[in-house]
C-alpha positions as CSV (number, residue, x, y, z in Angstrom):
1,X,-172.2,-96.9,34.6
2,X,-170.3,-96.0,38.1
3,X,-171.2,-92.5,39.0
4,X,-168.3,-90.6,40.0
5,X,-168.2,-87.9,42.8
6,X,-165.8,-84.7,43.0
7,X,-165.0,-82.9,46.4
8,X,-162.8,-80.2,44.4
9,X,-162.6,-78.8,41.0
10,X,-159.1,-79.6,40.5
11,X,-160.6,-83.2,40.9
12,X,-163.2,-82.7,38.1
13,X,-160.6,-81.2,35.8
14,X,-158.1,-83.8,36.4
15,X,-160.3,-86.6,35.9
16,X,-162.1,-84.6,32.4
17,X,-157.9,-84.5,31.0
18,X,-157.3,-87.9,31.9
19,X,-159.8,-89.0,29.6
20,X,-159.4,-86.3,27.4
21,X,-156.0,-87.7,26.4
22,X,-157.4,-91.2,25.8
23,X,-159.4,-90.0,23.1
24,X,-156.9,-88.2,21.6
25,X,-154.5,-91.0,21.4
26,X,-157.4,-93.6,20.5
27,X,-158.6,-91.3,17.6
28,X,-154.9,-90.2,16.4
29,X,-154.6,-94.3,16.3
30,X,-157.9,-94.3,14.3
31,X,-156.3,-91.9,11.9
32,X,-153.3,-93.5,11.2
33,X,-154.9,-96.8,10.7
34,X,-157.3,-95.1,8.3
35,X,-154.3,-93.6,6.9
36,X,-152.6,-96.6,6.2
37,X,-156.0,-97.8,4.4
38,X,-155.9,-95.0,2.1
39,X,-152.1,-95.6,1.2
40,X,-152.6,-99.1,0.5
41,X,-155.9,-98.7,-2.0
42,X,-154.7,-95.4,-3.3
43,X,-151.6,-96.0,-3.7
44,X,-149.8,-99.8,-3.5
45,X,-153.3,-101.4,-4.9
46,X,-153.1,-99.0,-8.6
47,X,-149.0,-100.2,-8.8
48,X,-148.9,-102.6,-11.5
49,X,-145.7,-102.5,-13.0
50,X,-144.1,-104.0,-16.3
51,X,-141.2,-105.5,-14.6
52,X,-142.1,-105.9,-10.6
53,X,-139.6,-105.2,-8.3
54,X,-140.3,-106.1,-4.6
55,X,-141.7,-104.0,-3.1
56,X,-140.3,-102.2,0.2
57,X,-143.8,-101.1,1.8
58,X,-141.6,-98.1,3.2
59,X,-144.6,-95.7,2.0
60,X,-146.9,-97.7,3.9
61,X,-144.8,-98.3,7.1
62,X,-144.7,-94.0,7.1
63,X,-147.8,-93.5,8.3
64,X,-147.6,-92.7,12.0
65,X,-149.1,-90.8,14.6
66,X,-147.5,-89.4,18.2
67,X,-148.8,-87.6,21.1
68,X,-147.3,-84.3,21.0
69,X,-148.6,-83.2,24.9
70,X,-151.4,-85.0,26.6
71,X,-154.3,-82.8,24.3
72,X,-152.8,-82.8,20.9
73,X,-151.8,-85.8,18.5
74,X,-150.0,-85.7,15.2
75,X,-151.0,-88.0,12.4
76,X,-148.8,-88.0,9.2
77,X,-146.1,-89.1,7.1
78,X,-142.9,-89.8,8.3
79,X,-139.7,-89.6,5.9
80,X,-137.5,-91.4,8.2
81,X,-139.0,-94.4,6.8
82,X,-137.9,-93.9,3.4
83,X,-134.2,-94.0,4.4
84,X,-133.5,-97.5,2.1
85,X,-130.9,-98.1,-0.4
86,X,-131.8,-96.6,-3.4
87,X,-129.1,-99.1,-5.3
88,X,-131.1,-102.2,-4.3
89,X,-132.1,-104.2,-7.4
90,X,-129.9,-102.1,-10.0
């Protein structure tokens, strides 16, 4: 491992948020993808309908995550994905 030398604080604490917000996203993208897992064998893997209709995967395809500033993430659903046509296959 390089070592890494600081002349100033501002340095230090630059360096410590840089890589601060690489493991916030890399664990929000964690989440999500553990999300996803959870959806899929919670959810779409107990589905076994009488008559099957295709299935849209819109639930799925919700789970998402964003940085909200360089420190925070959110991980969660979002509805925006659920905006299909509710007349398809009547």
């Amino acid at each position: 491992m390089a070592t890494k030398t600081f002349t100033t604080m501002v340095g230090l604490e630059n360096y410590i948020e840089s890589k601060c917000t690489i493991a916030v996203e890399n664990a929000a993208k964690r989440l999500q993808e553990k999300l996803v897992e959870i959806i899929d064998s919670d959810y779409y893997d107990q589905y076994d309908p009488i008559y099957y209709k295709p299935r849209t995967f819109a639930f799925l395809k919700s789970a998402v995550s964003k940085m909200l500033n360089s420190n925070t993430a959110s991980i969660g659903i979002d509805d925006e994905y659920f905006n299909y046509d509710i007349q398809q296959g009547i």
